[in-house]
Every structure is written in structure tokens, then in C-alpha cells.
C-alpha positions in Angstrom: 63.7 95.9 126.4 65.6 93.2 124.9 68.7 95.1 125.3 68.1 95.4 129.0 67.9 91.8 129.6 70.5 90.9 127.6 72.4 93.5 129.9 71.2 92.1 133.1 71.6 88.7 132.3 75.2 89.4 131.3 75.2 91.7 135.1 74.5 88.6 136.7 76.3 86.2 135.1 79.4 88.8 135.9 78.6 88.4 139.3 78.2 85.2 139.0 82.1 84.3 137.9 83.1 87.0 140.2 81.7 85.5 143.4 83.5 82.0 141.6 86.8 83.4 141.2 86.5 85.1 144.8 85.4 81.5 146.5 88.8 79.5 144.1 90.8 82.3 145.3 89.9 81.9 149.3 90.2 78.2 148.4 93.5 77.9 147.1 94.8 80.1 150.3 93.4 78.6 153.2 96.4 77.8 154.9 97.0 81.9 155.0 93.5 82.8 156.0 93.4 80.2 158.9 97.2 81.4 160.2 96.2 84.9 159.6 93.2 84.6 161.5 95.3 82.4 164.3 96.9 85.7 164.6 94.7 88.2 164.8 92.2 86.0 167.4 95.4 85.8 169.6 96.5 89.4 169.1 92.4 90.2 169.8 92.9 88.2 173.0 95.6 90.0 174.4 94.3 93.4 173.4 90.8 92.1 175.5 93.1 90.5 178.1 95.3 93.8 178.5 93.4 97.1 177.0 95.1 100.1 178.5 98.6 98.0 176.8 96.8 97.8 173.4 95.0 101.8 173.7 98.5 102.6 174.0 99.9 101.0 171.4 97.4 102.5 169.1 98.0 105.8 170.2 101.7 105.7 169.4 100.5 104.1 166.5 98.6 107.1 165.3 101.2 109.2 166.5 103.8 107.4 164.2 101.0 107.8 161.4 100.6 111.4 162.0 104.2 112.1 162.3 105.0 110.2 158.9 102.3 112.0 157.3 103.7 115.2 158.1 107.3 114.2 156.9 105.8 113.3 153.0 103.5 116.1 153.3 105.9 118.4 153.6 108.1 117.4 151.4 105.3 117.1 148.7 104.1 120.8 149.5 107.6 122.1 148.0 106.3 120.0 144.7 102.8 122.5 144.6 102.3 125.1 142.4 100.9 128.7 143.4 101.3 130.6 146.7 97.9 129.3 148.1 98.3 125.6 147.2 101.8 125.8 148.2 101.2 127.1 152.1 97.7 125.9 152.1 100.1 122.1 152.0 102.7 123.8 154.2 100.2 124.0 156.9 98.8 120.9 156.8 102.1 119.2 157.1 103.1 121.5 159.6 99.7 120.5 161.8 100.3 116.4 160.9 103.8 117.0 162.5 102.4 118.8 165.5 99.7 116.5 166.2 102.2 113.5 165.8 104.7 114.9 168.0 102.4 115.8 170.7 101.0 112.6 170.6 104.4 110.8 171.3 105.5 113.1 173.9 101.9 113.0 175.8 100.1 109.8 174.7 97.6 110.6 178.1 96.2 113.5 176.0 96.2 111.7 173.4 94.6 108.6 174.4 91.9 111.1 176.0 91.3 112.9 172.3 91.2 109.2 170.6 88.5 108.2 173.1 86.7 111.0 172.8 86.7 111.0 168.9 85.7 107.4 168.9 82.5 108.1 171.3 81.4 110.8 168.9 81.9 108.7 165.9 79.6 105.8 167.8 77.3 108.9 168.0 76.9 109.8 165.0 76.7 106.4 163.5 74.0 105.1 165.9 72.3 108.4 164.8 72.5 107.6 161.1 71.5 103.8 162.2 68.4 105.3 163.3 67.9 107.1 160.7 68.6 104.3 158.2 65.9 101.7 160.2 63.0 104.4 160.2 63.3 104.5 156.7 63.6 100.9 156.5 60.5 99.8 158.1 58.8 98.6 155.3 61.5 96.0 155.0 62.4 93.4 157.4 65.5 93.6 159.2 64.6 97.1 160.3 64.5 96.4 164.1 68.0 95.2 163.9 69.5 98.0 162.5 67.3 100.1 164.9 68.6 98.4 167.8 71.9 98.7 166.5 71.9 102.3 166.2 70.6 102.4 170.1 73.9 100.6 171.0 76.4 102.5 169.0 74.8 105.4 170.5 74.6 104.1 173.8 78.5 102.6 173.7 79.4 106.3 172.8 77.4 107.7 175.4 78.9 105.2 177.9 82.4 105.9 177.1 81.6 109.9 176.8 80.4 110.1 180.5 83.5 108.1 181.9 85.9 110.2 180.4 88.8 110.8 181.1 88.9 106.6 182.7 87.3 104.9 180.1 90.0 106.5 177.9 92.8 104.2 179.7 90.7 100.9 177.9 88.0 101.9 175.3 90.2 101.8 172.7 92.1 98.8 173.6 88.8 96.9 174.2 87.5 97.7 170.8 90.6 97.0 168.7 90.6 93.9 170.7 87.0 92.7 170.0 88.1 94.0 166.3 91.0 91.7 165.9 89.1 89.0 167.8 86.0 88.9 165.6 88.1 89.4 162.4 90.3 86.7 163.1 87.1 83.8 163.9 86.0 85.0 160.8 89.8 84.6 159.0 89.4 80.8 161.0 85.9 80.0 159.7 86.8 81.3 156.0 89.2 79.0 156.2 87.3 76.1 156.7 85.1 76.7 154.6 
């Protein structure tokens, strides 16, 4: 046993310097963190202030994504060896392309199949919340991640039922409340 405890000792005095050299390193860039987080709380605004502007932007943002995707993938696919590898990577490039372009040329579909995936995704991890605070109950904190899973679920459910309008702001509203909490946090890091 003497082993183990030399082990864990040296485990936690690991995390120890780690946490340290994290906490210096925040430290010595503050001056970023609180103009980054300037940014993103202003950016979070804006996206609050003007959603169906900022679910657009992220849907030609994805589209860009896609499209670019498609471009390397296909070039990449010439690189593979072997028939099936080779059109197995054909195809997918040829669907990232697709996707992409149709999302540029009709960003109202699109913005109605980002919404939709982002409902199902709150779904499934307000399911899994639930899951994760029944087998919690022994510990405390379990009604917290209970009634967390009851809001994602809820949120998804919400936005689900108002398709196709809840499409023209969901996904503004939540990169906005995103940007907005990441950016207080950026701030209060930086103060810290």
C-alpha cells in the first residue's frame, strides 16, 4: 500500500502545481480575458437584442463550415486507399458539399433543420439529466441536475411545438445567452 500513497500523494500534488500554473497563467493575461470577455458580453447582447440577425448568421456560418469541409474532404478522398475507403470519402464530401450549398442558397430551410436539431439535442440531454440525477440521489445536488434535465427537456419541447417560428430566434437567443454568459465569466476571471 505504500506504493499507492506514494502515488496519490504525488496525483495530488500534480494537481496541485497544475491548478498553480493554470491560476499564474490567467493571472499574467488578464488584460486579454477581461477584453475578450468585453467582447463576447457585447456580441451576446446584440445576438439577445437581435436573434433572427444572429440565427442567421450562424446558419451561414454552418453552411460555410459544411461547404469547407466538403472542399478538404474531397480533396483528401483522392489521398485514400482501396475502392471502399476511397468512395466511402467520396460520398461524404459529396454530402458536406450538398448540405453546405443548400444551406447558403435556402438558409429558411436551414435555419428550420438547425432549430429542430437543437430541440432534439435539449431532448436528449434533459433525458440523460434525468437519468444522471435518479442515479444520483444518494448524493446531494441531485435535485439540481433533476431540475435541469426538466428544463432542457422542456426548452426543447418549447421550441419543437413552435416550429417552423421559433426557428427565426431560437438559435440566435441561445448563441446570445452563450456569448453573454461566457463573456461575464471572461470579465469575472479577470478580476480575479
Amino acid at each position: 500500500f505504500a506504493g499507492v500513497s506514494a502515488m496519490s500523494d504525488a496525483t495530488a500534488h500534480s494537481d496541485e502545481q497544475l491548478r498553480h500554473d493554470l491560476a499564474e497563467r490567467v493571472a499574467s493575461r488578464r488584460s486579454e480575458f477581461l477584453w475578450l470577455g468585453i467582447a463576447m458580453t457585447v456580441i451576446g447582447i446584440l445576438a439577445i437584442i437581435f436573434p433572427f440577425i444572429a440565427t442567421l448568421t450562424v446558419e451561414i456560418m454552418i453552411g460555410w463550415l459544411l461547404l469547407l469541409a466538403g472542399i478538404v474532404t474531397l480533396g483528401s478522398s483522392f489521398s485514400v486507399h482501396g475502392t471502399g475507403p476511397f468512395f466511402g470519402t467520396l460520398l461524404l464530401s459529396l454530402l458536406y458539399l450538398g448540405l453546405g450549398i443548400y444551406f447558403l442558397t435556402h438558409p429558411g430551410v436551414g435555419i428550420v433543420v438547425l432549430t429542430m436539431i437543437v430541440a432534439a439535442l435539449l431532448m436528449v440531454e434533459g433525458a440523460v439529466q434525468l437519468t444522471f440525477s435518479f442515479d444520483m440521489q444518494s448524493k446531494g445536488g441531485w435535485f439540481w441536475m433533476l431540475l435541469s434535465g426538466l428544463v432542457s427537456i422542456a426548452a426543447g419541447l418549447l421550441i419543437a411545438a413552435g416550429l417552423p417560428g421559433t426557428s427565426l430566434f431560437a438559435l440566435g437567443l441561445l448563441v446570445g445567452v452563450s456569448f453573454l454568459s461566457t463573456g461575464i465569466a471572461f470579465i469575472v476571471l479577470s478580476q480575479s
